[in-house]
C-alpha positions as CSV (number, residue, x, y, z in Angstrom):
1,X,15.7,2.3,31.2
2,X,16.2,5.9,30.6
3,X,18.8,6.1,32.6
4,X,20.5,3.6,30.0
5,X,20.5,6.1,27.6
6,X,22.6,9.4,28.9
7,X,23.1,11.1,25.8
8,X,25.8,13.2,26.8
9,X,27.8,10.4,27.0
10,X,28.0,9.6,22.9
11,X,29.4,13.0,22.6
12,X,33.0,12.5,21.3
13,X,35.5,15.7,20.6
14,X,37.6,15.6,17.3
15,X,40.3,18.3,17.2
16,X,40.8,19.3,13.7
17,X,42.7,21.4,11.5
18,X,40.6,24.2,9.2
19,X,41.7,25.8,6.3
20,X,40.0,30.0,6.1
21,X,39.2,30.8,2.9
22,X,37.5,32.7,0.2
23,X,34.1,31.3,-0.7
24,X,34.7,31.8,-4.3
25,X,37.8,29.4,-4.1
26,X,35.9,26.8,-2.4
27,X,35.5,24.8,-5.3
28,X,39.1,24.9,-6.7
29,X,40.7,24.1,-3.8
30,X,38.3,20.7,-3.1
31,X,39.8,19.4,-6.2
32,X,42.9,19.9,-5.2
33,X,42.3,18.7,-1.4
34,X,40.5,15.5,-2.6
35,X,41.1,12.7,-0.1
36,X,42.4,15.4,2.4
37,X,39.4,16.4,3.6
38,X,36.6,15.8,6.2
39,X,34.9,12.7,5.1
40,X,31.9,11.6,7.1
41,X,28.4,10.9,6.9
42,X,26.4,13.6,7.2
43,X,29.3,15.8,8.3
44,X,29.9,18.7,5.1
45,X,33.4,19.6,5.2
46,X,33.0,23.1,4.4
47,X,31.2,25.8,6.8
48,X,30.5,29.1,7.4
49,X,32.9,30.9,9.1
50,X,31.9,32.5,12.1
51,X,33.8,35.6,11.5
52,X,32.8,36.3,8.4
53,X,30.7,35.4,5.5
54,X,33.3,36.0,2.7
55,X,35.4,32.6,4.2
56,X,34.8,29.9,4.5
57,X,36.1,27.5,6.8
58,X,37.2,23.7,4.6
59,X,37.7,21.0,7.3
60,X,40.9,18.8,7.1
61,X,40.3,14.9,8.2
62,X,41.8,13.4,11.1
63,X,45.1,12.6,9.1
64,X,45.9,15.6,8.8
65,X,47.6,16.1,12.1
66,X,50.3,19.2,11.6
67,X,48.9,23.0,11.4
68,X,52.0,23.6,9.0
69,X,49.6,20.8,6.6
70,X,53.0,18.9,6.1
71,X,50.8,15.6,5.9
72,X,49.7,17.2,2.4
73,X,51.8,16.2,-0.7
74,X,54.0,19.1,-1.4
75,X,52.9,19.3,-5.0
76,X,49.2,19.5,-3.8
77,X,50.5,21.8,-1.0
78,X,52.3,24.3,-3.7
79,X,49.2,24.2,-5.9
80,X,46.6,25.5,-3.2
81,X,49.5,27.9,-1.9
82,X,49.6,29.3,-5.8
83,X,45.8,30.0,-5.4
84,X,46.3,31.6,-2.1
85,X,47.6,32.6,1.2
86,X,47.4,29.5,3.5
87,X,45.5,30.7,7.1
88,X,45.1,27.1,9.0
89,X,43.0,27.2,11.8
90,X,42.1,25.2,14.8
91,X,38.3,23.3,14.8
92,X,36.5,21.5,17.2
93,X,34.0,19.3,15.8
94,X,31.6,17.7,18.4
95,X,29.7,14.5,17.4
96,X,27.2,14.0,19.6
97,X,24.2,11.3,19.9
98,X,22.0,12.5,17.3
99,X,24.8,12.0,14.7
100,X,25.5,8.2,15.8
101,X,23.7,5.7,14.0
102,X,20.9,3.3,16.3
103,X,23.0,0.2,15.5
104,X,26.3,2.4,16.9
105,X,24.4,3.2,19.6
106,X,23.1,0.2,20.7
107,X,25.9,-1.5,20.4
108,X,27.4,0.7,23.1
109,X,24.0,0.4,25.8
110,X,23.5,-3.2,25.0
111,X,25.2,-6.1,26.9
112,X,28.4,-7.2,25.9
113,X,28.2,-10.4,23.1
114,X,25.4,-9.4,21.5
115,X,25.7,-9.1,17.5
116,X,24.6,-5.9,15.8
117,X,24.7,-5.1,12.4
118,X,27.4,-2.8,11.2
119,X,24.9,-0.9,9.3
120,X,21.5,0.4,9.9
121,X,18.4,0.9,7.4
122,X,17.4,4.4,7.4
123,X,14.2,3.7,6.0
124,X,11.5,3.6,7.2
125,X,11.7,0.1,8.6
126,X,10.7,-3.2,10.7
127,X,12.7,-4.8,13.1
128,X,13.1,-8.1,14.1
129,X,15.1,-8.5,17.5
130,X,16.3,-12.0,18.5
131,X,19.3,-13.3,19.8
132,X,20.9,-10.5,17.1
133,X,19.6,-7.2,16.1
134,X,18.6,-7.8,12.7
135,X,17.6,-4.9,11.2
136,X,15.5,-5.5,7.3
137,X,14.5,-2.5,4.6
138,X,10.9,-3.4,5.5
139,X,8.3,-0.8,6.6
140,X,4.4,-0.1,7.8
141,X,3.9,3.5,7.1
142,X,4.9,5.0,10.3
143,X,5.0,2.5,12.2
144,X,8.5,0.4,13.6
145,X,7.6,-3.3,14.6
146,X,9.8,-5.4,16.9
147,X,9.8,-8.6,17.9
148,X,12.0,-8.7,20.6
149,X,13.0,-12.0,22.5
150,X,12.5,-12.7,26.0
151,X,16.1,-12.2,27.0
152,X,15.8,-8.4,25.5
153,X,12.5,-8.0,26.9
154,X,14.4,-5.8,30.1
155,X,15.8,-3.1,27.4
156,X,12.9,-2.7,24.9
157,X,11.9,0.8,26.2
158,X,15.5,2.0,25.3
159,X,15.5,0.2,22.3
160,X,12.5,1.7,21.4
161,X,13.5,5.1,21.6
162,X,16.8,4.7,19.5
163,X,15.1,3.2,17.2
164,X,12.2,6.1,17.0
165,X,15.0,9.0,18.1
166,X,17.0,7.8,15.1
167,X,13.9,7.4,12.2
168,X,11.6,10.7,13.1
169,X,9.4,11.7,11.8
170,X,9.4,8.9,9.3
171,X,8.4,6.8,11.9
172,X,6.1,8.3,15.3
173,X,5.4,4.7,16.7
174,X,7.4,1.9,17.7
175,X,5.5,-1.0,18.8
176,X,6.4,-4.3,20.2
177,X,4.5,-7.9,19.3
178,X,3.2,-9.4,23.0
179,X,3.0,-12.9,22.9
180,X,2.1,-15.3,20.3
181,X,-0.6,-15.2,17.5
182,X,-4.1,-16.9,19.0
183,X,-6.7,-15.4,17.2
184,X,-8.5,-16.4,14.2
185,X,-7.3,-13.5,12.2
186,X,-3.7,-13.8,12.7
187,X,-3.9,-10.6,14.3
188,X,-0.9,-9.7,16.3
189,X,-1.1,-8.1,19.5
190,X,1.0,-4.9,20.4
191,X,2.3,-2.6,22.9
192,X,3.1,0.7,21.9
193,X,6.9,1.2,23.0
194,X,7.9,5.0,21.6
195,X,5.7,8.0,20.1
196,X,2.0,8.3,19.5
197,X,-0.5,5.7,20.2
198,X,-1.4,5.4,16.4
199,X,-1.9,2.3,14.7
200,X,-3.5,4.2,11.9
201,X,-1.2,4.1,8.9
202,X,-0.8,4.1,5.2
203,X,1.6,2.2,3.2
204,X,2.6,2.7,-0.8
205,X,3.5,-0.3,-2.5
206,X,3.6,-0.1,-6.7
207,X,2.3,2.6,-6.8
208,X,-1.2,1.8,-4.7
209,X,-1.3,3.2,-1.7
210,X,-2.9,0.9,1.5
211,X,-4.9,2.6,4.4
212,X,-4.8,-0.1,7.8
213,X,-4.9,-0.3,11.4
214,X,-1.6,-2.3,12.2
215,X,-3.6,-3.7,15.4
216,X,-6.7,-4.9,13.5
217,X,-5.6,-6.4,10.4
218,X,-2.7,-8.0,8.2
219,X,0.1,-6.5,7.0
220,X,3.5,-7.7,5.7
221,X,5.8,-5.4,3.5
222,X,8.1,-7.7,3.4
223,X,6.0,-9.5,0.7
224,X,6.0,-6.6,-1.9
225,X,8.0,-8.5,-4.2
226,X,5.7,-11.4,-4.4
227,X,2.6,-9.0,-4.9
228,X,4.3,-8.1,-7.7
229,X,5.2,-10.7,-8.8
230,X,2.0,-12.7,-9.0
231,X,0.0,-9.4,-10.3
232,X,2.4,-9.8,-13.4
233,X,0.8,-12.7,-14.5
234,X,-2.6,-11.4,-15.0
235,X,-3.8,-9.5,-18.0
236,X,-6.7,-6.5,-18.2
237,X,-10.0,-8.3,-18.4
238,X,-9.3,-11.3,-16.4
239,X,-11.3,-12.7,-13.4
240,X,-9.5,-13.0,-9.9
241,X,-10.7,-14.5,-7.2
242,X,-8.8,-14.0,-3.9
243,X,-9.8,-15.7,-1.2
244,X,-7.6,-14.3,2.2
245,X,-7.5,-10.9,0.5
246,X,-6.7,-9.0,3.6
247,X,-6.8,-5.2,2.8
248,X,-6.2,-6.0,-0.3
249,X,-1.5,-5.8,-1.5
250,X,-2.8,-8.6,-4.5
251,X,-7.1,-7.3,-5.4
252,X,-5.7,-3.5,-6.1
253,X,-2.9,-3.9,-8.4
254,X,-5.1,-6.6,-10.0
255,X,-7.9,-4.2,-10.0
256,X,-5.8,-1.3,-10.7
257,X,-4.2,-3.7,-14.2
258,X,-7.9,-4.0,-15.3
259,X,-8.8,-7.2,-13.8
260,X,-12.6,-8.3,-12.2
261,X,-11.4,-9.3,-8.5
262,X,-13.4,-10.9,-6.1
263,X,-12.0,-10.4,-2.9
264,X,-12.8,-12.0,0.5
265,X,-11.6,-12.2,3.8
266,X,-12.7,-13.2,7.2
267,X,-11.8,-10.6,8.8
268,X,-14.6,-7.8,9.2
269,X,-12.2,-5.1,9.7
270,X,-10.0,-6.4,6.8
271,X,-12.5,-6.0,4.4
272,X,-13.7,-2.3,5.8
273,X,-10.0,-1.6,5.1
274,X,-9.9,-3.2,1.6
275,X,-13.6,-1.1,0.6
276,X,-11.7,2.3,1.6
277,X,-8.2,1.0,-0.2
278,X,-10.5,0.3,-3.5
279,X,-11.9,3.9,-2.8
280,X,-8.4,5.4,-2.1
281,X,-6.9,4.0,-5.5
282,X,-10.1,4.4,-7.7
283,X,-10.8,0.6,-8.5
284,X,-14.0,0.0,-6.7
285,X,-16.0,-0.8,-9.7
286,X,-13.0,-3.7,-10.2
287,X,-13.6,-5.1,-6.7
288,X,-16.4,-6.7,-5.0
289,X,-15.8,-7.4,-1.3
290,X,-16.6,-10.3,0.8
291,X,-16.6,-11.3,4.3
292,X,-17.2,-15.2,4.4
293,X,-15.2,-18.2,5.5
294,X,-13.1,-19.1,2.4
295,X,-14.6,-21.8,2.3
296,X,-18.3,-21.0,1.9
297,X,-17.2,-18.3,-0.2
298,X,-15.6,-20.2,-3.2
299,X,-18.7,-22.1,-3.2
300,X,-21.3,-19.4,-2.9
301,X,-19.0,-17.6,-5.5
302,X,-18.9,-20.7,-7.8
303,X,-21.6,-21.9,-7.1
304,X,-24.4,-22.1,-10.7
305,X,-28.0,-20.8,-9.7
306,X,-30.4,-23.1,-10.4
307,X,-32.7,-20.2,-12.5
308,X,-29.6,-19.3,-14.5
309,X,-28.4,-22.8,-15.2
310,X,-31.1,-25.3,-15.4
311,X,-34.7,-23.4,-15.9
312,X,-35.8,-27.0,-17.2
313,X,-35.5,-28.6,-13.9
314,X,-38.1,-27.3,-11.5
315,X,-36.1,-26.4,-8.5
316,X,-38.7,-26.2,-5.8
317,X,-40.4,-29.4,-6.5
318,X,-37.1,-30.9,-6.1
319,X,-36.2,-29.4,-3.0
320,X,-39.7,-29.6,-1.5
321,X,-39.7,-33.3,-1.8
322,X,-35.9,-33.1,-0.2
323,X,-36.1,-31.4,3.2
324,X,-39.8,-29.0,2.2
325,X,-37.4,-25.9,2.3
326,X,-39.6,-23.5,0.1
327,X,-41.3,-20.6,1.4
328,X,-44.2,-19.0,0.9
329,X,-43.0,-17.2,-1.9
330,X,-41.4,-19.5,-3.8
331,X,-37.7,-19.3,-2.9
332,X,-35.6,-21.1,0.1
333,X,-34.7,-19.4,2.9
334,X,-31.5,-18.9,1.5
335,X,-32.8,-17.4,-1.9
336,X,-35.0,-15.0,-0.4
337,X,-32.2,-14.0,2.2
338,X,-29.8,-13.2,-1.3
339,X,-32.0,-11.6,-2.9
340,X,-33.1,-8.8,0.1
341,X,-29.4,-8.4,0.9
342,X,-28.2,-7.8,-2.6
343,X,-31.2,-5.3,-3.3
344,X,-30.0,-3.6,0.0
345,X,-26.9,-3.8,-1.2
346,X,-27.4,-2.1,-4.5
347,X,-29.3,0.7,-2.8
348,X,-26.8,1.6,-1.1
349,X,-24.2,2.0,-3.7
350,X,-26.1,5.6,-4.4
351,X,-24.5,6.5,-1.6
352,X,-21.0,8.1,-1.8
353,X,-19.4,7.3,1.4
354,X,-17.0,4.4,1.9
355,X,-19.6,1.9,2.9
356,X,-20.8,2.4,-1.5
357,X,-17.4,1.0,-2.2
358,X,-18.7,-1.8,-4.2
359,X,-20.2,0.4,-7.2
360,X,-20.7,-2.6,-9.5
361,X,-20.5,-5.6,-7.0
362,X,-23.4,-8.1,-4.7
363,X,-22.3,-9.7,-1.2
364,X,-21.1,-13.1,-2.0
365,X,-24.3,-15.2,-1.7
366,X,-25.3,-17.7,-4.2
367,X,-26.8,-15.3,-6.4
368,X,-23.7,-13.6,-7.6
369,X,-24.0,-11.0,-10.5
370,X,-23.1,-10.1,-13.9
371,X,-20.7,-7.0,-14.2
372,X,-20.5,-4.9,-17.0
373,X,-18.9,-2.3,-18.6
374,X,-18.5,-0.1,-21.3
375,X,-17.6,3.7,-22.7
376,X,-20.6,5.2,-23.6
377,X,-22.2,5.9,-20.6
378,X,-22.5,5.5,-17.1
379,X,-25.2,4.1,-15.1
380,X,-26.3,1.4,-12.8
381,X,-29.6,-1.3,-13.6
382,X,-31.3,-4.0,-11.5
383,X,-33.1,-6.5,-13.0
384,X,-34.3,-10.2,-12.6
385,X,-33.9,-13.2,-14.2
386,X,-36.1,-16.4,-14.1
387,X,-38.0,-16.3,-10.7
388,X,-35.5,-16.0,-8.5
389,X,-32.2,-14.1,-8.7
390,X,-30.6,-10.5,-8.7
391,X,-28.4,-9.0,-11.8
392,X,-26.5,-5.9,-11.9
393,X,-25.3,-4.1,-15.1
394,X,-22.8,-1.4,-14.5
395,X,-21.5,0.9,-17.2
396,X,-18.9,3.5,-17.2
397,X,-17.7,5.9,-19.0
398,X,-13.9,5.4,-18.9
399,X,-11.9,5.4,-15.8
400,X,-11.0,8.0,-12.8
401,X,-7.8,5.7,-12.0
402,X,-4.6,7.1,-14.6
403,X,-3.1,3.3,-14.4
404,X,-6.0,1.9,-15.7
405,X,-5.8,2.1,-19.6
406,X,-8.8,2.2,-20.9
407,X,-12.4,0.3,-20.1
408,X,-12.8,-3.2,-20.0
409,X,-16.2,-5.6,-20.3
410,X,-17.2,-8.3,-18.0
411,X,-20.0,-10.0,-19.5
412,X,-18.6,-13.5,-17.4
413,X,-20.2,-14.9,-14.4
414,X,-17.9,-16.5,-11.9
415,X,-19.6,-19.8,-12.1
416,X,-18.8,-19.6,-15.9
417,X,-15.4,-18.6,-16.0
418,X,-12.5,-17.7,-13.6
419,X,-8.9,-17.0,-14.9
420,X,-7.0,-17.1,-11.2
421,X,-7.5,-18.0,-7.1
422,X,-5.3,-16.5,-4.9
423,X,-5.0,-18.3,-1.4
424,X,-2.3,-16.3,0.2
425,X,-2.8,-18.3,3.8
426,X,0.4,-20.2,4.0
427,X,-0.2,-21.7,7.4
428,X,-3.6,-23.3,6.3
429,X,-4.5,-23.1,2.6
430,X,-3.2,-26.5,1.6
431,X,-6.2,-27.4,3.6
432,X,-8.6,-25.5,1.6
433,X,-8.4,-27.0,-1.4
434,X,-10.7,-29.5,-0.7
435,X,-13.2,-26.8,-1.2
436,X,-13.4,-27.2,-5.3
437,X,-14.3,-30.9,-5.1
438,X,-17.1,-31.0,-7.6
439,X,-17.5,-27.4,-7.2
440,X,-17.7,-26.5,-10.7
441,X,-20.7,-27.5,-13.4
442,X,-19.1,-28.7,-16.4
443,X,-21.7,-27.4,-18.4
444,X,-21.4,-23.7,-17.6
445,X,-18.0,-23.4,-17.6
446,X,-16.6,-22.0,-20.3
447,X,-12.6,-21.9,-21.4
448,X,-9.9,-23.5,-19.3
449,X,-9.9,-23.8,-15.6
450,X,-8.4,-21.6,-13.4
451,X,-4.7,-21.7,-11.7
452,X,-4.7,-21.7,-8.1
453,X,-1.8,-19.7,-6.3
454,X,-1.8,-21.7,-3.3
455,X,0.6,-20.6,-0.3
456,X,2.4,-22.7,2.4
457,X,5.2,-23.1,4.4
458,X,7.7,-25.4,4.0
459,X,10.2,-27.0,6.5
460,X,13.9,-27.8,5.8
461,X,13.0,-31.7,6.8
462,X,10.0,-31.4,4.1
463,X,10.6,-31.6,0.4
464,X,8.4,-29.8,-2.4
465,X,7.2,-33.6,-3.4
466,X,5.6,-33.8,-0.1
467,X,4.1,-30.5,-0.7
468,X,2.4,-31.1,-4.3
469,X,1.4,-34.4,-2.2
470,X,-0.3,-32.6,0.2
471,X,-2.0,-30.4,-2.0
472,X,-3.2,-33.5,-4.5
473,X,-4.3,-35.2,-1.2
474,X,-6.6,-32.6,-0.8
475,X,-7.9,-32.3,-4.0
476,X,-8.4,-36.1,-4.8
477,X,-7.2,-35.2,-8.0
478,X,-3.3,-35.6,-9.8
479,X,-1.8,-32.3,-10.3
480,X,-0.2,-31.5,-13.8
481,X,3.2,-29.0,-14.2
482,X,3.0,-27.9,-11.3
483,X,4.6,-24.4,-10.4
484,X,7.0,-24.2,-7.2
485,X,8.3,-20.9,-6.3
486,X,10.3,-19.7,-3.1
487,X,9.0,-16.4,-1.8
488,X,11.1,-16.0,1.0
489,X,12.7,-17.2,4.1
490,X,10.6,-16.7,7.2
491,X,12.6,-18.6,9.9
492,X,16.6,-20.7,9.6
493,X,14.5,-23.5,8.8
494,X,11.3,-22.6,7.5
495,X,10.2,-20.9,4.0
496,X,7.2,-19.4,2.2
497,X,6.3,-21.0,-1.5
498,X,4.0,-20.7,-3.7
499,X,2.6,-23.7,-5.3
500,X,0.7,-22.5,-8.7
501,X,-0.9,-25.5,-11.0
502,X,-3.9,-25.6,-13.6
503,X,-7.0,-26.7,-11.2
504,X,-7.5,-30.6,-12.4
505,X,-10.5,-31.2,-13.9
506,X,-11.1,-34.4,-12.5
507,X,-11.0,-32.3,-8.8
508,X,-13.7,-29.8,-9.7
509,X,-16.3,-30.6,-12.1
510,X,-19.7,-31.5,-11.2
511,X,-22.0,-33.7,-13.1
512,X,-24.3,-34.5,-11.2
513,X,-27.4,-31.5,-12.4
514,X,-29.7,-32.5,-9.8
515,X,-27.2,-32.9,-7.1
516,X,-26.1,-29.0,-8.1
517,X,-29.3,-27.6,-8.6
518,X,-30.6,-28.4,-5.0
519,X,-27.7,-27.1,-3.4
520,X,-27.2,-23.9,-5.6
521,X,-30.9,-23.2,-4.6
522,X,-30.1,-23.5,-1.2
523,X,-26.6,-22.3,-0.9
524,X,-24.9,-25.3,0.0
525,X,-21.4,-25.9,-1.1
């Protein structure tokens, strides 16, 4: 395929016509030679002259054809003689292939029939090849992504170097998807094409900056916008729960606005990414981090512990006469399990390396804590509550992170309050709401319940009534006002929306104390 791309043959020769004159003139006579003079991109029409540094040479466009500059107006003509002595020169101007653009160029190396853009993106940028070169203002750090289709497939090294010849050092990898998504993580799969083997990259969206490795995790810029967009809607102080956070495009500007986010994601290396993005942009004391299925998660998360909620109710005499589940010391397996891990965990948030990312934050097991905060000091407690149970107080004094305006208190446990869920999993989440039947204890809660941002795709054969249908199917519950909004188009016939609605009571709340207090002390959903 290199031999495809002979770069001497994009040179082209433009014989031109040069005017030699003083510097100091330069700028009088553009104003009067306005429309007569070189015009293209990246192309200045006045340069040095070789032969001396007190001229200057101003180039003539291409309709100026006559050395005598009879194509000029004669009253422009008489004004620039009037300001001095005319000395029109020959110029050869050479536009070779580093001056043509990549769509220019591959329209010229690419078969005949195929449809290429008449413009080209100069920023850093995406591609997505198909039966057209279609070329989007979407990047990944330095990184260019196609997806090219089988019939391209025998000219993606050559496209691969335009496209990285044309964009360094913006971009120093081009990569190419191979195959089709399999993998539980919706991982991609890709062959580097052009430049360095680095996958490595960091990407700035509003004004948060995202460390990833393309080949490991998540990514799409594409859906800045909606980040945005969403993120709007909360205000400081408010509890998020995400539950496909990836590394993290919705938890940081949440974070980074003031909100409590508890983020979770299956994917280990997802959530190594989103400790060291919380790092990067100074909100790890906003995040806590979670590697779970969404489903146990939301449940853990939600979930009331039996010490906290109902000290009344004696929890191992109820579970010992379920299953006999109590050990020696008085907690279930799963208890005891917590209760190491999140003493493990606290330990080693003394540490400052990335792994200490979640400052004021427990792993996601039934026992999740308190988190709060204040001005006055700054300092980290562990205590316990009832017999069984970790809590962690964390106060600071103010904030590292510029954005963040000033300090915020969370004195509310999840299973008592949570202002917004996030489940940004388009191809599945509809299928996850199923996951708040009789999740939440009516008697803890406190305040409204939370909206749900739930994500899907939606067909052009489908309607958005079929949607909400879908959705209320799975939540054996009627949803009120509901919230449709487009997010983009992902294929001719296929779109991304964003269903948001008030979670209906009638889905989520539990009343049923014994029923929640065995499974709370056991971590069952």
């Amino acid at each position: 395929m290199e031999a495809m791309l002979d770069e001497s043959k994009f040179d082209v020769q433009l014989k031109l016509w040069a005017l030699r004159i003083p510097r100091e003139l330069c700028k009088i006579a553009t104003r009067i030679l306005n429309g007569y003079l070189l015009d293209r991109p990246r192309i200045k029409p006045i340069t040095e002259d070789p032969t001396s540094e007190r001229n200057r040479y101003m180039i003539f466009s291409e309709k100026v054809q006559n050395s005598d500059l009879s194509d000029i107006p004669g009253k422009k003509l008489d004004e620039l003689k009037g300001l001095c002595e005319l000395e029109v020169v020959p110029y050869l101007l050479t536009l070779g292939y580093s001056y043509w653009s990549a769509d220019h160029v591959l329209k010229q190396i690419l078969p005949p029939g195929l449809e290429v853009p008449s413009s080209f993106e100069t920023i850093i940028i995406i591609l997505v090849i198909d039966k057209r070169i279609d070329v989007t203002n979407f990047y990944t750090g330095h990184i260019a992504h196609l997806n090219i289709a089988d019939n391209l497939l025998p000219y993606k090294e050559v496209i691969a170097k335009v496209i990285y010849d044309k964009n360094q050092p913006r971009i120093r990898t081009v990569v190419n998807k191979v195959g089709t998504i399999t993998n539980k993580f919706r991982v991609p799969k890709f062959e580097v094409l052009a430049g360095e083997n680095d996958m490595v990259t960091e990407v700035k969206q509003y004004r948060a900056t995202f460390k990833l490795d393309y080949s490991l995790v998540y990514w799409n810029s594409r859906l800045e916008h909606e980040h945005l967009r969403l993120v709007s809607q909360f205000r400081a102080g408010e509890t998020i729960c995400d539950m496909f956070a990836g590394i993290g495009p919705f938890a940081i500007p949440a974070a980074q606005k003031g909100c409590l986010v508890y983020a979770n994601d299956l994917n280990p290396d997802s959530i190594h990414y989103l400790k060291i993005n919380a790092e990067i942009n100074k909100v790890n004391d906003h995040v806590c981090t979670y590697n779970l299925d969404a489903r146990e998660f939301i449940s853990q998360l939600l979930a009331v512990p039996s010490w906290k909620s109902h000290p009344e109710y004696d929890v191992r005499s109820l579970r010992s006469s379920a299953n006999g589940g109590i050990q020696a010391n008085g907690l279930t397996n799963f208890e005891n399990r917590s209760l190491t891990e999140e003493v493990k965990e606290v330990a080693c948030n003394t540490s400052s390396s990335l792994e200490g990312v979640e400052v004021s934050c427990v792993n996601a097991y039934a026992n999740v804590p308190a988190v709060k905060r204040c001005s006055e000091s700054s300092h980290e407690e562990i205590g316990t509550g009832d017999s069984a149970g970790v809590w962690v107080t964390v106060t600071t004094k103010g904030s590292t992170n510029k954005r963040m305006k000033g300090s915020v208190v969370f004195n509310t446990k999840p299973w008592e309050h949570v202002d917004h869920v996030i489940m940004n999993l388009p191809a599945s989440a509809l299928q996850f709401l199923d996951a708040f039947s009789g999740l939440i204890q009516r008697r803890c809660w406190k305040g409204p319940l939370p909206w749900i941002h739930c994500y899907c795709f939606m067909r052009a054969s489908e309607t958005k009534e079929l949607i909400i249908s879908e959705a209320e199917s799975a939540l054996n519950a009627s949803i009120c006002d509901p919230i449709f909004y487009k997010v983009r188009d992902v294929a001719p016939n296929k779109a991304m929306f964003c269903l948001s609605f008030r979670l209906p009571e009638e889905a989520c709340f539990n009343d049923d104390v014994t029923k929640t207090i065995i499974h709370s002390a056991d971590g069952e959903s």
